[in-house]
C-alpha positions in Angstrom: -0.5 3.2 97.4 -1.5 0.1 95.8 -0.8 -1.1 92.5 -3.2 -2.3 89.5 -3.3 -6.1 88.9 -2.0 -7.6 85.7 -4.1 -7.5 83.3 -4.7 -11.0 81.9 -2.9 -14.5 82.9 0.1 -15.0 85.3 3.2 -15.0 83.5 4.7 -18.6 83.8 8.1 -19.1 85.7 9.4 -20.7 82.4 8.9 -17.6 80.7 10.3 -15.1 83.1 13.8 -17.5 83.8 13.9 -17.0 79.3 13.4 -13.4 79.8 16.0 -13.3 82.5 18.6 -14.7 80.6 17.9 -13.1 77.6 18.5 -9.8 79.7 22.0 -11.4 81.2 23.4 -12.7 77.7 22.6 -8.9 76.4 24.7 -7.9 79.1 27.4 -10.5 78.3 27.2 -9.5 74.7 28.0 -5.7 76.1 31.3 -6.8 77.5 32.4 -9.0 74.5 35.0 -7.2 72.1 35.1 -10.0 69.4 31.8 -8.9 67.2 31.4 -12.7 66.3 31.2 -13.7 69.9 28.8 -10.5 70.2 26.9 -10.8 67.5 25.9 -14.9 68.6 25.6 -14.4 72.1 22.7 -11.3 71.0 21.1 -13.3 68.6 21.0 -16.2 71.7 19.5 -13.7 73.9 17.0 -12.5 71.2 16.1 -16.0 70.4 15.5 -16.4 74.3 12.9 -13.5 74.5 11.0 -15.1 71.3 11.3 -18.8 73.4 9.5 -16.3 76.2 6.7 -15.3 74.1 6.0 -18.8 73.2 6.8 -20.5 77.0 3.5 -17.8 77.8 1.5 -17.8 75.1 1.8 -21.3 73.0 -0.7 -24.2 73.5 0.9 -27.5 73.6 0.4 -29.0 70.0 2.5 -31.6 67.6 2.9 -29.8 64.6 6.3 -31.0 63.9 9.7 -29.5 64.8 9.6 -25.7 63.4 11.5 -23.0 64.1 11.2 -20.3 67.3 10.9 -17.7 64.3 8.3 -19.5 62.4 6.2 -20.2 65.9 6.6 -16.6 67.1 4.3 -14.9 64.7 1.1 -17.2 65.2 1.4 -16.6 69.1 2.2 -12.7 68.9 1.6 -11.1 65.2 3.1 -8.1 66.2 6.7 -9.5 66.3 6.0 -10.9 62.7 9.0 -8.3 61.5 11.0 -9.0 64.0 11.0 -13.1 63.9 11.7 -12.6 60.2 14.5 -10.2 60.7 16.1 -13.1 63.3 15.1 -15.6 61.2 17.0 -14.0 58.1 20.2 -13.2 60.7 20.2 -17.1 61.8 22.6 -18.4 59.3 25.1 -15.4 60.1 24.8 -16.3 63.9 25.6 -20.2 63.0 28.4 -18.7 60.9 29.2 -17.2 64.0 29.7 -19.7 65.8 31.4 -21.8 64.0 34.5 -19.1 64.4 34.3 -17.8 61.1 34.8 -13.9 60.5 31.2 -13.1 59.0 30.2 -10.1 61.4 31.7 -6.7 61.4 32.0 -4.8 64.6 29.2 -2.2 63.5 27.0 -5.4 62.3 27.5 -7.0 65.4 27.1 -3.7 67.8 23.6 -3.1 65.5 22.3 -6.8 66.1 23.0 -6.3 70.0 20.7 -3.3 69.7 18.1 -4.5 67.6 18.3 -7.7 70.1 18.3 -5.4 72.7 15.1 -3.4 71.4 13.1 -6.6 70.5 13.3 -8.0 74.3 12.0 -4.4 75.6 9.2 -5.0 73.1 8.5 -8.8 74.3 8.5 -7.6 77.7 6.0 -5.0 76.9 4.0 -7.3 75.5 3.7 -9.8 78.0 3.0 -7.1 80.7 6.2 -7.6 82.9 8.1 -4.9 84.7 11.6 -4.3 82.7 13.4 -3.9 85.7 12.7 -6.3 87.5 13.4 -9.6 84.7 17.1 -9.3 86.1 16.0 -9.6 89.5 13.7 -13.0 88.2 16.8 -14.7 88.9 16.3 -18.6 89.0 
């Protein structure tokens, strides 16, 4: 049986290597009990997907050093809620990181899922086949 060609351009290896470890550090996040390690390493792996988007649909340009979240929307409109939403949860996440106790395990456990549903949506968007971006391995 033979399968439809993708619709539109190749998908660059950039993009698919961001998508794959976007997919592993949700995984990661999955096993972590502390929710600040949790809730950084899903906002890392959301912020991955978003760097996807852009690695296959931005055109080089200088327009300064901006933000993943502020670059997102003009490539794909359709994530404009969700690049605000991880925008707004980017301070937490540094928060995070830093060690200190901002996240609680529900806060964490529902930024793991929205991070979680966000990469299904990029990789809708860009046409590639969910299960296989684990196998993309690099």
């Amino acid at each position: 049986m033979m399968t439809a060609a993708p619709i539109g351009p190749p998908i660059p290896m950039q993009a698919r290597e961001l998508l794959s470890s976007s997919a592993r550090g949700l995984l990661e996040a999955y096993t972590l009990p502390e929710p600040t390690l949790r809730y950084s390493t899903a906002h890392l792996a959301a912020l991955r997907a978003a760097a996807a988007v852009l690695a296959a649909r931005a055109t080089p340009g200088r327009r300064g050093i901006r933000s993943v979240w502020a670059l997102l929307p003009g490539v794909a409109p359709g994530l404009q809620e969700w690049a605000t939403f991880f925008a707004a949860s980017a301070t937490k996440r540094a928060a995070a990181d830093a060690g200190l106790p901002v996240v609680s395990h529900r806060e964490a456990d529902d930024l793991l899922r929205d991070a979680e549903l966000f990469l299904s949506q990029v990789v809708t968007l860009l046409g590639i086949d969910q299960q296989g971006i684990l196998a993309d391995r690099p």
